[in-house]
N, C-alpha and C positions, 0 to 999 in steps of 0.2 A: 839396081837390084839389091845392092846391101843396104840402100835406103828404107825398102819396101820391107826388108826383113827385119830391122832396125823399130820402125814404126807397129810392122806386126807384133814382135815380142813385146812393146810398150802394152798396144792394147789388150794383149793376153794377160797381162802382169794387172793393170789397172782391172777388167773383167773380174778376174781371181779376187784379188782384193775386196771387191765388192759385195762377190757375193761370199765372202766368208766373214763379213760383217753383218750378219743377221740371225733371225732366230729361225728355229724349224720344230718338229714335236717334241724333241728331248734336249735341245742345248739355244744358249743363246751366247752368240758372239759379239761385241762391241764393247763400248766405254761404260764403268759403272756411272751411275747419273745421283742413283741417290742410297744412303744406306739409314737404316731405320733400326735400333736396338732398345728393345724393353726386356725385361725377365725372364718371359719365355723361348725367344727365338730374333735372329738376326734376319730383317727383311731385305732386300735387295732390290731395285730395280736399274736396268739396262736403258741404254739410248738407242733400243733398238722397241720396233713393234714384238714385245712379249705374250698378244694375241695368239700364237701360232704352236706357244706350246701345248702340249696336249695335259693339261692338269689345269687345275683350277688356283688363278692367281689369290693371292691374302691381298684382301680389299681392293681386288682388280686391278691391281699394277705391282707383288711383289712377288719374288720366289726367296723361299722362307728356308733358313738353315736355321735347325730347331736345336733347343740349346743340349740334347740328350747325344749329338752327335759325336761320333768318336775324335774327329778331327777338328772339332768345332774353333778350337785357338788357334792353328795353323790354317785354316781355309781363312777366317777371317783377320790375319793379318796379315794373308795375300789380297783378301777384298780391299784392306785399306791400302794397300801399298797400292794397288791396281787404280784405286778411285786417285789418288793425291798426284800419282805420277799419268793422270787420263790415258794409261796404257790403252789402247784401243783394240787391243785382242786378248781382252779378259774373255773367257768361255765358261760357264755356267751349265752343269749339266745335272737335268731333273729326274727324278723318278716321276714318271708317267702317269696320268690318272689323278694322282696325291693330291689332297685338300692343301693349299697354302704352296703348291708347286715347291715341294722338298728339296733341297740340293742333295745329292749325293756326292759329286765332286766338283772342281774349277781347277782350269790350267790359266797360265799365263805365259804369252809368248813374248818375242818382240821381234 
């Protein structure tokens, strides 16, 4: 019996995990993969399918934190701390619709 319940809580524990490693219409959850910085804006992309958000990717694979952002130095030197330490539950959340999939914020868990 405590075996049965042992193995349930694993695979509830592993499920969860799973699915909070992915993206949906306004945030994406996993490891940063790659970060992309020119003049006007810091491009990001996920290892996860960023298909799913509802905004249109910069050059079909980035969500763009544009350089007029208020937060723009502190989001992004959680981006790099997140990519170098492949923290796996970087979350990325966009404003909806927005050309170049905007960030408006990111959490980092562990």
């Amino acid at each position: 019996m405590i075996f049965m319940r042992v193995v349930y809580v694993i695979t509830l524990m592993l499920i969860a995990h799973t699915a909070y490693a992915a993206c949906s219409v306004n945030r994406c959850t996993g490891k940063i993969s790659f970060i992309y910085i020119n003049e006007s804006s810091i491009r990001v992309r996920m290892d996860q399918d960023m298909t799913a958000l509802n905004c249109t990717l910069s050059e079909g694979k980035y969500a763009t934190l544009r350089a007029g952002h208020p937060f723009r130095e502190e989001i992004y030197k959680t981006l790099l701390a997140g990519h170098v330490a492949e923290n796996p539950n970087m979350s990325i959340r966009i404003s909806e619709s927005t050309n170049g999939c905007r960030i408006q914020y990111i959490t980092s868990s562990h």
